[in-house]
C-alpha positions in Angstrom: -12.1 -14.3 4.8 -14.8 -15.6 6.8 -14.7 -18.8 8.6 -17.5 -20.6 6.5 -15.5 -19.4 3.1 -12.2 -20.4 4.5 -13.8 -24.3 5.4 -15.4 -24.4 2.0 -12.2 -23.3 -0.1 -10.1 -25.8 2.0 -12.6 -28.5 1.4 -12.2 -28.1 -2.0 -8.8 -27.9 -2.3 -8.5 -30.8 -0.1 -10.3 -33.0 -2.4 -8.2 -31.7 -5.0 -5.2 -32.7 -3.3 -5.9 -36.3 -2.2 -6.2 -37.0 -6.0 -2.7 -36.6 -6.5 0.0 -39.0 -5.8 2.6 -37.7 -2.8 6.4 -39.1 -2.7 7.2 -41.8 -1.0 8.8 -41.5 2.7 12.8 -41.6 3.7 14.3 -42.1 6.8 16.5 -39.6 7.9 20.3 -41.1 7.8 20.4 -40.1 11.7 18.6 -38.2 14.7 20.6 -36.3 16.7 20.2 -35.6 20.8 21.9 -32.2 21.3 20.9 -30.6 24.6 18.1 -30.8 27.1 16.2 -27.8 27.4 16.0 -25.4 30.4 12.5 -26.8 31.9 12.8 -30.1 30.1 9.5 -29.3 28.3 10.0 -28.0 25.0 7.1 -27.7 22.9 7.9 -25.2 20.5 11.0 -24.1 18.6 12.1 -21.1 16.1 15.5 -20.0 14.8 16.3 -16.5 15.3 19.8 -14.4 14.1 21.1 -15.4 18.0 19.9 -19.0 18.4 17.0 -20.9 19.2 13.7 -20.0 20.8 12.2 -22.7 22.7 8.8 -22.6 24.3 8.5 -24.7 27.8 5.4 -26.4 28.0 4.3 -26.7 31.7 6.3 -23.6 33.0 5.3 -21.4 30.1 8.3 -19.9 29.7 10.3 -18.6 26.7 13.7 -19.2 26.5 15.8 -18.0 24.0 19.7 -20.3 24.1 22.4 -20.2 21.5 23.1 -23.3 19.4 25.0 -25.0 22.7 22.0 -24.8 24.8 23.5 -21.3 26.8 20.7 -19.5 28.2 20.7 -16.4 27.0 17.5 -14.7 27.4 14.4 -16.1 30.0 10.9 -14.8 29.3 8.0 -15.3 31.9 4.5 -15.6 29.6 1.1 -16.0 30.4 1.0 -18.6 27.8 -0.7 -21.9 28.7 -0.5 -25.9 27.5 2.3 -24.4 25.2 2.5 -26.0 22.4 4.4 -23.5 19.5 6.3 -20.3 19.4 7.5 -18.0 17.1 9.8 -14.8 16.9 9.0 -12.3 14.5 7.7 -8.3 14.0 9.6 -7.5 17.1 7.3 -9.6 19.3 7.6 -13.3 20.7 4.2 -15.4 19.9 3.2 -18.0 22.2 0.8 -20.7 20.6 -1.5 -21.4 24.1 -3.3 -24.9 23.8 -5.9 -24.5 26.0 -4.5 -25.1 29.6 -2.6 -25.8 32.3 -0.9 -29.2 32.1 1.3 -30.3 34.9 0.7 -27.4 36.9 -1.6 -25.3 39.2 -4.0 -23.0 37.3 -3.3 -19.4 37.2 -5.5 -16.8 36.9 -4.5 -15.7 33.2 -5.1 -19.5 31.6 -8.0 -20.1 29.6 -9.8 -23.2 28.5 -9.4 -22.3 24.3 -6.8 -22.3 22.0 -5.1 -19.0 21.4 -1.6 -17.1 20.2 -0.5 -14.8 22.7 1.4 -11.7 21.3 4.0 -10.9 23.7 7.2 -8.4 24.9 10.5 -9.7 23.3 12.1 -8.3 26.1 9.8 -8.7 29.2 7.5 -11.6 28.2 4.2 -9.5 28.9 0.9 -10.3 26.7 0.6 -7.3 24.8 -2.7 -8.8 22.9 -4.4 -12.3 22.7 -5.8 -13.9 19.4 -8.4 -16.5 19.3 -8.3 -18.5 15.9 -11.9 -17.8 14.1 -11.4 -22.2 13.2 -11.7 -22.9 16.5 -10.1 -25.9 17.9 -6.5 -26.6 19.8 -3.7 -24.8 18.5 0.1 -26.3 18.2 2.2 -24.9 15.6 2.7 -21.3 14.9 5.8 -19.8 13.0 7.2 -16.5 11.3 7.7 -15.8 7.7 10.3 -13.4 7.4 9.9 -12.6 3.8 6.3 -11.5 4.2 6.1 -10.5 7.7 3.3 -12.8 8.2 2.2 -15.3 10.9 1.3 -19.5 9.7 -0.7 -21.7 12.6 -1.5 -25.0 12.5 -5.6 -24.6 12.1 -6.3 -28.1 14.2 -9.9 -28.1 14.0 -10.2 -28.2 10.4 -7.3 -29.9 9.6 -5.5 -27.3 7.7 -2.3 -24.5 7.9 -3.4 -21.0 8.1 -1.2 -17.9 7.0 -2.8 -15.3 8.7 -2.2 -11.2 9.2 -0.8 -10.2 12.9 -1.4 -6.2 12.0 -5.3 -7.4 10.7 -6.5 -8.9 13.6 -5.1 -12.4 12.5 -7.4 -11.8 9.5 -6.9 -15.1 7.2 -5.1 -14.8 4.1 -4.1 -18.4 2.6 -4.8 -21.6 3.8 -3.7 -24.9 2.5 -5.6 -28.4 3.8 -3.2 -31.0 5.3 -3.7 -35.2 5.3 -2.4 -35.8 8.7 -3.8 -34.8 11.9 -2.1 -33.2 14.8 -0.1 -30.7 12.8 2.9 -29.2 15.2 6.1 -27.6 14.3 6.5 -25.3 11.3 9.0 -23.6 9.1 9.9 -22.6 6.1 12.5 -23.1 3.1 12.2 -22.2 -0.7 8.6 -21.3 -1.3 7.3 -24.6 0.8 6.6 -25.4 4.6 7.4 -28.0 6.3 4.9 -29.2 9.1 5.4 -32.1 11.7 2.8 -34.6 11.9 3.5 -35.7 15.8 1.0 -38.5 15.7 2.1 -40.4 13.0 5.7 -39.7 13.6 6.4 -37.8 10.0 7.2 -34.9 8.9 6.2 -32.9 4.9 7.8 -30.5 3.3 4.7 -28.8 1.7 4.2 -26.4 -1.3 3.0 -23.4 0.3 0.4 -22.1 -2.7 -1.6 -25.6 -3.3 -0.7 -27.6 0.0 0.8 -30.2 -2.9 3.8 -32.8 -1.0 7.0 -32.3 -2.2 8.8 -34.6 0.4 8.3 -36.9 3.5 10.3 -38.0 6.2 9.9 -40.6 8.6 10.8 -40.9 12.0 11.0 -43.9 14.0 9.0 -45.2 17.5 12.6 -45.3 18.8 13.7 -41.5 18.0 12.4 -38.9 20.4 9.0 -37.9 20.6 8.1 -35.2 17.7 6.4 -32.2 19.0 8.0 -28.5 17.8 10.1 -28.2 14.8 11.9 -25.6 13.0 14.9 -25.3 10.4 18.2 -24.2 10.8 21.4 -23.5 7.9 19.2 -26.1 5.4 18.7 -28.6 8.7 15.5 -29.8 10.5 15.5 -29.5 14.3 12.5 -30.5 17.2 12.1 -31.4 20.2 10.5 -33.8 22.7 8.1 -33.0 24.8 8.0 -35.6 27.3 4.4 -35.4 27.5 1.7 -37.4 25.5 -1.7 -35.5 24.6 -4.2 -35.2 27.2 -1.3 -33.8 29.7 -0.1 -37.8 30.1 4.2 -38.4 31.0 4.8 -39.8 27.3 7.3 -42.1 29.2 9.9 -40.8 26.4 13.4 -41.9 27.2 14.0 -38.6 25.0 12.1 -36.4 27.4 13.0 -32.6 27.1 15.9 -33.0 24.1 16.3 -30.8 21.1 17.4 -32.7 18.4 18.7 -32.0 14.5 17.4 -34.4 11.6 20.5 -35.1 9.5 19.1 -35.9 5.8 
């Protein structure tokens, strides 16, 4: 699908959608502080069969810990602004928001959004995407029951399940209401995506892009950035760090937490 298709199709189902009634928001009964992560910037989470993956975002790093915080794998990427990962197809993917923040430049950041295809075992870039939407990238997660890649398409406002083997050829999109889309994942046919701006988080019907269920957080829980879903459980993280590369000033700074429902 080309990019002036894909903007038209969303643009009309977006209109579609903002005709129909969404339910209302709960609050989670309680938010959990688990564990600080290794760098103490974590940007991007995804479940995996051993734990947690958790992508740093001024080191770069990709750490994957059990469910106590235990280190137990520590990849160097030459991802930059980090701001997603996934695990999936036997490769890590590091979603690169256009960098670096907090930190000297290096040689292999560049000044666009892209998802970095990388070594599960080494951390090396094996290939780089650039979204054809253009614009910031945050979230990015795996579906293992179609072996496909989703990314939060910023500059249109819209999630995008795209083909890794296809050169990240589009092959669904669904338009979202809320800006700043970040953490993704998946449960029972529907995605949910974290809105980090305005604090909320919706669980998403993954054909029409039609709300199923909201939850929102408080100014007083931790800063919202990644997100993923563990054994029927929500879990993110906070960054620390406010957009544009500002300290967030987050009491929260660097913790994984679990949403209990």
């Amino acid at each position: 699908m080309r990019r002036r298709e894909f903007l038209a199709t969303a643009f009309s189902a977006g209109v579609s959608l903002a005709q129909v009634s969404r339910p209302a928001a709960r609050k989670p009964r309680a938010v959990v502080k688990l564990f600080k992560s290794p760098d103490g910037h974590p940007n991007g989470l995804e479940t995996a069969s051993e734990g947690l993956w958790i992508g740093e975002q001024v080191s770069e790093r990709a750490y994957l810990v059990d469910w106590s915080g235990k280190v137990l794998r520590t990849l160097e990427t030459e991802s930059h602004n980090t701001s997603g990962i996934a695990a999936g197809g036997g490769f890590v993917w590091m979603a690169a928001n256009g960098g670096p923040v907090v930190r000297k430049a290096r040689p292999s950041d560049k000044p666009i959004g892209e998802v970095l295809q990388c070594d599960q075992k080494t951390g090396k870039t094996l290939k780089r995407y650039v979204p054809q939407w253009g614009g910031g990238v945050h979230g990015v997660a795996w579906n293992h029951k179609t072996n496909k890649l989703w990314i939060t398409a910023l500059g249109i406002t819209a999630l995008s399940e795209v083909d890794p083997k296809d050169d990240f050829r589009i092959l669904h999109q669904i338009p979202v209401r809320l800006g700043r889309a970040h953490g993704l994942d998946f449960e029972d046919g529907a995605v949910w995506c974290m809105f980090s701006t305005d604090l909320q988080i919706q669980k998403l019907d993954m054909k029409t892009g039609k709300i199923l269920d909201v939850i929102q957080l408080s100014k007083e829980d931790p800063d919202p950035h990644g997100m993923c879903m563990h054994d029927g459980k929500l879990y993110y993280c906070d960054a620390g760090i406010a957009p544009g590369g500002k300290d967030s000033g987050s009491p929260h700074a660097g913790y994984i937490c679990r949403i209990d429902l």
